[in-house]
C-alpha positions as CSV (number, residue, x, y, z in Angstrom):
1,X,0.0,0.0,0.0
2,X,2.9,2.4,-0.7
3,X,2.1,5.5,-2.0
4,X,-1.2,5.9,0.1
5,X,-1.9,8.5,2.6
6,X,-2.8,7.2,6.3
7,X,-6.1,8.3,5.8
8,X,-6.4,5.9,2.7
9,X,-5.1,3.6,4.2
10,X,-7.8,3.4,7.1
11,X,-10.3,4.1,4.8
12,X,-9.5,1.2,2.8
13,X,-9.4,-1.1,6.1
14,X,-12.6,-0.1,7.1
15,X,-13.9,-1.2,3.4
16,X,-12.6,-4.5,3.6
17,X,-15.3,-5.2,6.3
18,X,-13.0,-6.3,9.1
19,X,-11.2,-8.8,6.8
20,X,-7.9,-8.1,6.4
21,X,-6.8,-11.6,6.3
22,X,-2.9,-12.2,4.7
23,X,-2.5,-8.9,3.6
24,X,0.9,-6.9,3.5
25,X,1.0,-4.0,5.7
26,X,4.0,-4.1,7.2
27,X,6.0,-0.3,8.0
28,X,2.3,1.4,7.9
29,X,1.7,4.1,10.1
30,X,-2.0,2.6,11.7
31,X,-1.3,4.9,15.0
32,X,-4.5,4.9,17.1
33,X,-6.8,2.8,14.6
34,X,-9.8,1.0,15.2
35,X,-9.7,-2.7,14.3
36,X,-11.6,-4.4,17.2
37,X,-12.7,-7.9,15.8
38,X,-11.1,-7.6,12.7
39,X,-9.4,-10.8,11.1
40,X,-5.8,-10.5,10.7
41,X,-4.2,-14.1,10.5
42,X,-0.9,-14.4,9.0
43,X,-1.2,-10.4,7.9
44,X,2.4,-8.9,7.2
45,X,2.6,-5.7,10.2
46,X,6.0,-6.0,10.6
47,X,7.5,-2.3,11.4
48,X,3.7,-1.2,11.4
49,X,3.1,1.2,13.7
50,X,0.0,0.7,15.5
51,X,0.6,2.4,18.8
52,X,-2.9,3.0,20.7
53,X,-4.7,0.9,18.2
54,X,-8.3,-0.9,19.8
55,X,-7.0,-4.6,18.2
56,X,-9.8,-6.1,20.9
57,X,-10.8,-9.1,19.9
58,X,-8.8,-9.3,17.0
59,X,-7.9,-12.4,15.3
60,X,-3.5,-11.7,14.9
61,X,-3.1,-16.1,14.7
62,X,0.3,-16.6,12.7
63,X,0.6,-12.7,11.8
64,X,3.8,-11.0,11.9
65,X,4.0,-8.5,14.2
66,X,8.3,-8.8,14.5
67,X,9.4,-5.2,15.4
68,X,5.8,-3.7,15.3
69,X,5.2,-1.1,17.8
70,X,2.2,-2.1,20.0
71,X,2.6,0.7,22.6
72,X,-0.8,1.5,24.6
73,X,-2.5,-0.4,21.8
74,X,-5.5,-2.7,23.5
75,X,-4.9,-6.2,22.8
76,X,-7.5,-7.5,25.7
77,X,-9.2,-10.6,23.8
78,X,-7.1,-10.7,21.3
79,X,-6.0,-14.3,19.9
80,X,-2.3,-14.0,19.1
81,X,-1.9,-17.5,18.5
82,X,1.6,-18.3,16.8
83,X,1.7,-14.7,16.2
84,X,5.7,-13.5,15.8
85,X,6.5,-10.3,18.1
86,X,10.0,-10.6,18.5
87,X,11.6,-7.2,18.9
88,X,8.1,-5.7,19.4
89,X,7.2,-2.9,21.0
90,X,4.3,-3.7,23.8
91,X,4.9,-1.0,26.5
92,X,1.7,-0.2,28.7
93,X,-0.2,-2.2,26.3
94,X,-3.0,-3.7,27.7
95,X,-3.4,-8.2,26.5
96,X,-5.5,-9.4,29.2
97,X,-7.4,-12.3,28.6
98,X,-5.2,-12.8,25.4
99,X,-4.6,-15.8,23.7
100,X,-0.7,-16.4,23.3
101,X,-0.3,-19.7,23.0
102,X,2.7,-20.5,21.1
103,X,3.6,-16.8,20.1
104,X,7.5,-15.6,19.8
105,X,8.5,-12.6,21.8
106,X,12.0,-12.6,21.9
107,X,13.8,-9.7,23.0
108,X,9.9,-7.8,23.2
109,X,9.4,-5.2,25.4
110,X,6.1,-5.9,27.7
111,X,7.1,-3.5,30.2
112,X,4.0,-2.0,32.0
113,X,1.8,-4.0,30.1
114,X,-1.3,-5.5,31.2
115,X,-1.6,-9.3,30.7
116,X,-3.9,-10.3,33.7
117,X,-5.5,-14.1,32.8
118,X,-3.5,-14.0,29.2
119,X,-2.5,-17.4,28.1
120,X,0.9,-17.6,27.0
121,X,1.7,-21.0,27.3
122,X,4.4,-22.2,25.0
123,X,5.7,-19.1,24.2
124,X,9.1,-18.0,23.4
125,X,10.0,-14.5,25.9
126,X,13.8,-14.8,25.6
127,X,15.0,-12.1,27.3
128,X,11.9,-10.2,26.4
129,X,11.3,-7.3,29.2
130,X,8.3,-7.3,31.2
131,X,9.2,-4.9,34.3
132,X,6.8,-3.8,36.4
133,X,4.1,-5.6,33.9
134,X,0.9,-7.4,35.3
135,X,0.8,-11.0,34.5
136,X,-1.5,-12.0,37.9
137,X,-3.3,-15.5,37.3
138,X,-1.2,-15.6,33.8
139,X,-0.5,-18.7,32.1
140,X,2.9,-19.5,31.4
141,X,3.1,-23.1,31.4
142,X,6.0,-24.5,29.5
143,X,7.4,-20.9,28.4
144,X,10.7,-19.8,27.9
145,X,11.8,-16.6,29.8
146,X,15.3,-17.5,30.2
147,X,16.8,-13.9,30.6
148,X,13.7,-12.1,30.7
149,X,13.4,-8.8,33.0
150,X,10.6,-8.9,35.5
151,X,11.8,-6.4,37.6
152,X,8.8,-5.3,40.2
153,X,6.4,-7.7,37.8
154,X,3.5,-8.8,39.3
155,X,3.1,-12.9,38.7
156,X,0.7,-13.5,41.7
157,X,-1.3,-16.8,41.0
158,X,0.6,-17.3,37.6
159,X,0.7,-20.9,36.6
160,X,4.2,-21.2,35.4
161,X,4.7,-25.1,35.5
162,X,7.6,-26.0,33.9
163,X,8.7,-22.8,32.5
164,X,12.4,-21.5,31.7
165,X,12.7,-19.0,33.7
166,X,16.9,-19.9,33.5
167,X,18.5,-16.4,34.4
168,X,15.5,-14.3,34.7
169,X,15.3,-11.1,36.4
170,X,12.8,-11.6,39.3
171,X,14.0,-8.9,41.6
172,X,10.8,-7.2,43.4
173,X,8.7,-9.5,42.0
174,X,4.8,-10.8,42.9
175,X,4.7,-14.4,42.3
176,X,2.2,-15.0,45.7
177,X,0.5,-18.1,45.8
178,X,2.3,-19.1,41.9
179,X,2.4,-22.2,40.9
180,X,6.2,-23.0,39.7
181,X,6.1,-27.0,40.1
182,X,9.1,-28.4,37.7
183,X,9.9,-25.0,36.7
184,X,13.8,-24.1,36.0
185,X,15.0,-21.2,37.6
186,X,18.0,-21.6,37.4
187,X,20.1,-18.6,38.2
188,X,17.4,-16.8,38.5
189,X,17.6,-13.4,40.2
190,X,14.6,-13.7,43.1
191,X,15.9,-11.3,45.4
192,X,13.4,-9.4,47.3
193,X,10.6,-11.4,45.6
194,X,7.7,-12.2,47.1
195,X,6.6,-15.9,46.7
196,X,4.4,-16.6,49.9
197,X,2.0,-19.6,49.5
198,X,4.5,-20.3,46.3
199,X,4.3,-23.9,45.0
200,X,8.1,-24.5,43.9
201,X,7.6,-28.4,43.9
202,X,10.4,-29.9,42.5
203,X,11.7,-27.0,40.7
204,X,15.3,-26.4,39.7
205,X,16.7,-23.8,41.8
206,X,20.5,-24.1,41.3
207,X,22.4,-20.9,41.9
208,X,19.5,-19.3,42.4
209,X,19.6,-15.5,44.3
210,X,16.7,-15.6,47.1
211,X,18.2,-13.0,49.1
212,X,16.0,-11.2,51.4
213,X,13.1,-13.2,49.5
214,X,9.8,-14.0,51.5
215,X,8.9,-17.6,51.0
216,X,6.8,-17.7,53.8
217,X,4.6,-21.0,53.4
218,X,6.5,-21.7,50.0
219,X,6.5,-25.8,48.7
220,X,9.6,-26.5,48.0
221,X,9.3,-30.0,48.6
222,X,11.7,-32.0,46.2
223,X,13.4,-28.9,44.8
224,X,16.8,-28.4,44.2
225,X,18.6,-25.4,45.9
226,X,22.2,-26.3,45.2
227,X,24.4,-23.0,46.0
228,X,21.3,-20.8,46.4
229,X,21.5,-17.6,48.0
230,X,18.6,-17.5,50.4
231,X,20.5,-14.8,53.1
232,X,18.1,-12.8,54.6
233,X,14.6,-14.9,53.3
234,X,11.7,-15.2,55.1
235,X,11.4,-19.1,56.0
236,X,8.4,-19.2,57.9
237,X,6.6,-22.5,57.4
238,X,8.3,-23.3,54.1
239,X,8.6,-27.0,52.9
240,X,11.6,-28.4,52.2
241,X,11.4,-32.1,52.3
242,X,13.6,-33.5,50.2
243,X,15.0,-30.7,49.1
244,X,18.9,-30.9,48.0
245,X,19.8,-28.1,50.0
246,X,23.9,-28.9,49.2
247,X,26.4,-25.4,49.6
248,X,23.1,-23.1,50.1
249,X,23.9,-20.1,51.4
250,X,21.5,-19.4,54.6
């Protein structure tokens, strides 16, 4: 669509009749448009610019977003479903109840964003940054966010069994009553965090920093806490049976 004005352009959306299915439209400037419900699988946005954009309810499944900027843009709804956002811009943009199952978001940046109840199991956040972002009763079974920043993120009640969370930044972090079972923090940064009620069963802590963490009523039952930090934590009814608690740092 080179050659068009913006205001061509988003007339020529809105004639489509929310159908914009496969279409090339990447490096178009869509800033603040209105394409709630509209169907957008494997559409071309890379480089788009679609900053405060209502994309509610969209359908984005297999679209390439890689390097779009997303900022403020309402995503809540949205089914992003093996959708590419690597490199995109999500800051303060609002995904909750999205579907994200599946999607790449390598090196995106999430922070401030919204992403209560969002479902992004399976999906690739190497070191994506999501400080200070709201991810409360997330799902993030099986995801990768080895090297992700979730500075001051708030994970409470996240489901993140199994996850790679292998060098990830938690430090300030919510993750109340999560559930972490088999998860692999390894390395992991956790200091300050909060992970009361916390269900680590079984999950890889090796070298992980807990300092001054409170894991007051955590399960750790079965986890492994070789050469942790954990100076300073809050242990207060914490679980630890079975736990391989070899060269931790009390």
């Amino acid at each position: 669509m080179a050659g068009y004005t913006r205001q061509q352009v988003l007339q020529m959306i809105q004639d489509l009749q929310l159908n914009l299915l496969g279409l090339d439209l990447s490096g178009l400037v869509l800033t603040g448009a209105q394409l709630s419900g509209f169907v957008m699988s494997k559409t071309d946005l890379t480089k788009a610019d679609l900053s405060f954009a209502n994309l509610a309810g969209a359908s984005l499944t297999s679209a390439n977003l890689s390097e779009t900027n997303l900022a403020g843009a309402d995503l809540s709804g949205t089914n992003l479903v093996g959708a590419d956002l690597s490199g995109a811009n999500l800051t303060s943009a609002t995904l909750s109840v999205a579907n994200l199952f599946g999607a790449t978001l390598i090196l995106a940046n999430l922070s401030g964003a919204t992403l209560v109840l969002a479902n992004l199991s399976g999906a690739d956040l190497t070191n994506a940054n999501l400080s200070n972002a709201n991810l409360s009763n997330a799902n993030l079974y099986l995801a990768n966010l080895s090297g992700a920043n979730l500075t001051g993120a708030n994970l409470s009640g996240a489901s993140m069994g199994r996850a790679n969370l292998s060098e990830a930044n938690f430090i300030e972090a919510n993750l109340s009553m999560a559930s972490l079972s088999g998860a692999n923090l390894t390395s992991a940064n956790l200091s300050n965090a909060k992970l009361g009620g916390a269900n680590l069963f079984g999950a890889n802590l090796f070298g992980a920093n807990l300092t001054c963490a409170d894991l007051t009523g955590a399960n750790l039952f079965g986890a492994d806490l070789t050469a942790a930090n954990l100076s300073n934590a809050q242990l207060i009814g914490l679980d630890l049976s079975k736990a391989d608690l070899t060269g931790t740092n009390s």
